[in-house]
N, C-alpha and C positions, 0 to 999 in steps of 0.2 A: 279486452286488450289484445292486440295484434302482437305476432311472435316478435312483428320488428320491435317494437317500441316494449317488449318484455328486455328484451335482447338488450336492448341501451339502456336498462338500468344498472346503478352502478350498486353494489352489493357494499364495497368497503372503497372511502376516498381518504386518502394522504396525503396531502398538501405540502410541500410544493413537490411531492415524489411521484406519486403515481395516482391511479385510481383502477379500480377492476371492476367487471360488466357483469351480468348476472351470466353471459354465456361465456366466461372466465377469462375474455377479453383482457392485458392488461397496456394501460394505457399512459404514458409520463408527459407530466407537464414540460412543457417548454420542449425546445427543440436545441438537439447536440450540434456545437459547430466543430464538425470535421476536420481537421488536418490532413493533406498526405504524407508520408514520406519523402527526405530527398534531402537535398544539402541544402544549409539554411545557410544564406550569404553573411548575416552576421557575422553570426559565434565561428564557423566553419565545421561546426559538427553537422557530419552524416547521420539518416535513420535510414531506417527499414525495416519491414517487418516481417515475424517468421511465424510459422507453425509451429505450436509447440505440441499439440495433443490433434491428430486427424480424427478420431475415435471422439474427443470431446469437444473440436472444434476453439477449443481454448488459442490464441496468439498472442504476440508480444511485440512492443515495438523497440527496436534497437537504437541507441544512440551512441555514436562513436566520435570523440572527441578529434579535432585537427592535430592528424604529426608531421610534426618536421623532423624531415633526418632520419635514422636507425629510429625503429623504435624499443623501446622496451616494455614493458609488461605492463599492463592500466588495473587501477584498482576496480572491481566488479558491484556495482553499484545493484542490487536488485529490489525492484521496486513496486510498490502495491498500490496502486491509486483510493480515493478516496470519494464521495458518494452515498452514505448511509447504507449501504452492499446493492444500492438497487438500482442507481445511477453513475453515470463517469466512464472515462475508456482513456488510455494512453491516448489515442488516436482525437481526441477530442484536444481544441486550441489550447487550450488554457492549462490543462494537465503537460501537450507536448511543450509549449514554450518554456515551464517550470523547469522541464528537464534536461530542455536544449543547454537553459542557463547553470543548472547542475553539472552538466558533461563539460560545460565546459569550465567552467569556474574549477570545477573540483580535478579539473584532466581525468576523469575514469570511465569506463565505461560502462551506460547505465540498461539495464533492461527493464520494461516497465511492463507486467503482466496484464492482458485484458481477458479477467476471469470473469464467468458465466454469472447474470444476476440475479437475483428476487426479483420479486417473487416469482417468476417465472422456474427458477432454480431455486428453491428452498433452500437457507442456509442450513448446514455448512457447505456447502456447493462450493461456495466461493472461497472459502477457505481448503477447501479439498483440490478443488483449483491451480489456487495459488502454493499449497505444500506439492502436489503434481509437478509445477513449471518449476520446482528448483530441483527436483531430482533430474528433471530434463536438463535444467543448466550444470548440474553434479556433470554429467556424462558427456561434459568437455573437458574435465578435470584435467584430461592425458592428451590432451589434443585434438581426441580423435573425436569429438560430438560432431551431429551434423551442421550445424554454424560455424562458418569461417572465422567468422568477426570472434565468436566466442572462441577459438581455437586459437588464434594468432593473438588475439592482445590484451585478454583479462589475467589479470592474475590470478589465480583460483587461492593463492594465500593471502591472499588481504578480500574479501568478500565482505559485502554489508547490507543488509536486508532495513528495506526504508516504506514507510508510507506515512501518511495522512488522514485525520481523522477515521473512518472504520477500514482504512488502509494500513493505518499506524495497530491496528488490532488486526487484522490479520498478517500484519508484519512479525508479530509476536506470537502468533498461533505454526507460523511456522518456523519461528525460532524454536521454540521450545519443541516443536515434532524433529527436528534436524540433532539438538541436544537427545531427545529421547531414545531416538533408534541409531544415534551416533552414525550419521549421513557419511559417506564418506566422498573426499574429495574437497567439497567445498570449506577454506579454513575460515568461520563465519567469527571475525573482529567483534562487531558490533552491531547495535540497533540503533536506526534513526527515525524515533517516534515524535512524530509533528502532529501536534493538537489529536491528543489520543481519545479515541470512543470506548466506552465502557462503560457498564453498570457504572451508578453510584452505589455510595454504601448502603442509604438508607432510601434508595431508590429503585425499584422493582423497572425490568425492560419495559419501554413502552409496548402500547400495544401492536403498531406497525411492526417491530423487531418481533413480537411475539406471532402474528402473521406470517412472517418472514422463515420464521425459524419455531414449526409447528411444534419439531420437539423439544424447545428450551427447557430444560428445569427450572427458568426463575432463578433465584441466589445462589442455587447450587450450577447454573451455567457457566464452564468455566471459560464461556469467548466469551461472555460479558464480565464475569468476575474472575480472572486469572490468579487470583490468591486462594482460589477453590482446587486449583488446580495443582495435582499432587504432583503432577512433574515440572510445574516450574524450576524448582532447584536446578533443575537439570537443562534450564534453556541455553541455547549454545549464544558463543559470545562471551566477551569479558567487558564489554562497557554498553553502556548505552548513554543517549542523546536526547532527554525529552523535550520537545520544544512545546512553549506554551504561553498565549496570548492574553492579553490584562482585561480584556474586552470581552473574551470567549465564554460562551456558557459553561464550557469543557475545560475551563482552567482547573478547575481545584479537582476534577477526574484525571489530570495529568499528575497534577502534585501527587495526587493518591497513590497514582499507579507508581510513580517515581519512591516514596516511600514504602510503597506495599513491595519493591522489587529489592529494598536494601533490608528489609525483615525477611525475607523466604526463605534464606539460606541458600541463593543464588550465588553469591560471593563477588561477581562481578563489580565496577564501579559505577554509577548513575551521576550524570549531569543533568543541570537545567538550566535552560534559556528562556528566558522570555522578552516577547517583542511586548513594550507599553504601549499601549492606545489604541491595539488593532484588538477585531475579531477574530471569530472560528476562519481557516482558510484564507484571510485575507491577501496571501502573495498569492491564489486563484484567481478571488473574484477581483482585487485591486494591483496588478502586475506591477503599475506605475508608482505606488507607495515607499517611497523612500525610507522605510522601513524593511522592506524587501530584501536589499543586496547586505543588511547585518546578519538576516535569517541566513541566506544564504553560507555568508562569510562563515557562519557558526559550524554550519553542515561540513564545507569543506574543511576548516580546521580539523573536526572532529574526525572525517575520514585521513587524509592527512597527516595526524599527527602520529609521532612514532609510540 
């Protein structure tokens, strides 16, 4: 056998995520559609995107909702896309339009982080990542960070960390680091945890996650099982927001987590919403679902309310 045809063997395949080559190759199915930046004639929200880590190459795409008149202070919307850690980007259609509709639905301003992937990046990568980009967004707290947009119109006292399936878990991974080492600057409200990933109870990570994330413990992992986790008590935040679909494989992994969070001694409050009749993700893969703009509605309440 020739080195070529050694080379295109695939060693370990993932379906519908990636596949890797025996010469460590890795390779994802399907193909991302891209967005640029810029003003979307809709909504009237502006994006753009920044550096957030030159050192790791980490960025972020910004969305700034339409103002008229004086403005005053927009709530800070900070966001973790979703993916299984190995696929997805702000920057991808389907991720930016979700957000366009967020920024503006909800008036805030959102930052949506595009941290580094598996396997390529071994998790916690991505999770290391994305606790990285909110200390970088911490250090607009005063003004003075180097984003404008973050300087002039976030409130840094109403803050709310959000993602979506293994988004919605590292949205939580770095709530609880922000609680732990008492972050200062950002006043972090709450969590909006939509169709959340995690261990089940009596269900061990799959093997892709275990690929992923060489050094897992298994049940003692506390990015999969967050109830393992000695400083959750300590996640910052006083409410959270679990969204969860009737459809989804990951419904009763939301419930879980929703009750595993009012046992820990977190003290915070927990809601739950659920959309009937859709899937995992479906305001991604289904924009047009009239089930959509109630998710939505629930989101902005949630930030929103006093």
């Amino acid at each position: 056998m020739d080195s070529t045809s050694s080379a295109n063997e695939t060693t370990h395949e993932f379906a519908p995520y990636f596949k890797v080559y025996k010469d460590g190759r890795v390779e994802r199915y399907g193909v991302p559609d891209y967005v640029p930046a810029g003003l979307d004639p809709k909504t009237q929200v502006q994006s753009k995107d920044v550096v957030v880590s030159s050192e790791s190459g980490v960025s972020a795409r910004l969305f700034l909702p339409n103002i008229n008149g004086p403005h005053h202070k927009l709530p800070l919307v900070v966001h973790y896309h979703g993916g299984a850690f190995c696929v997805g980007s702000p920057f991808i259609k389907a991720f930016h339009n979700f957000l366009l509709s967020l920024a503006s639905a909800a008036h805030a301003i959102v930052i949506s982080v595009d941290y580094r992937l598996a396997p390529e990046h071994p998790l916690p990568t991505a999770h290391q990542d994305s606790w990285a980009a909110l200390q970088w967004i911490a250090t607009h707290s005063n003004g003075q960070g180097p984003d404008p947009w973050l300087n002039e119109y976030a409130d840094f006292g109403r803050v709310f960390l959000a993602g979506e399936s293994a988004g919605a878990n590292i949205a939580h991974y770095v709530a609880v680091q922000a609680g732990a080492t008492g972050l200062a600057g950002p006043n972090i409200l709450g969590l909006l945890m939509v169709h959340p990933s995690f261990g089940g109870k009596d269900k061990e990570p799959s093997k892709m996650y275990g690929f992923m994330c060489p050094t897992s413990a298994g049940f003692s992992d506390p990015l999969m099982y967050p109830e393992v986790d000695p400083n959750l008590p300590s996640m910052a935040g006083a409410k959270v927001l679990v969204c969860v679909a009737e459809k989804d494989s990951l419904r009763d992994i939301g419930l879980a987590y929703s009750e595993g969070l009012s046992k820990s001694g977190w003290g915070g409050t927990v809601s739950v919403f659920e959309t009937e009749g859709e899937g995992h993700g479906f305001f991604l893969l289904n924009p047009s679902s009239q089930k959509v703009e109630p998710l939505i509605k629930a989101m902005v309440d949630f930030i929103n309310q006093d």
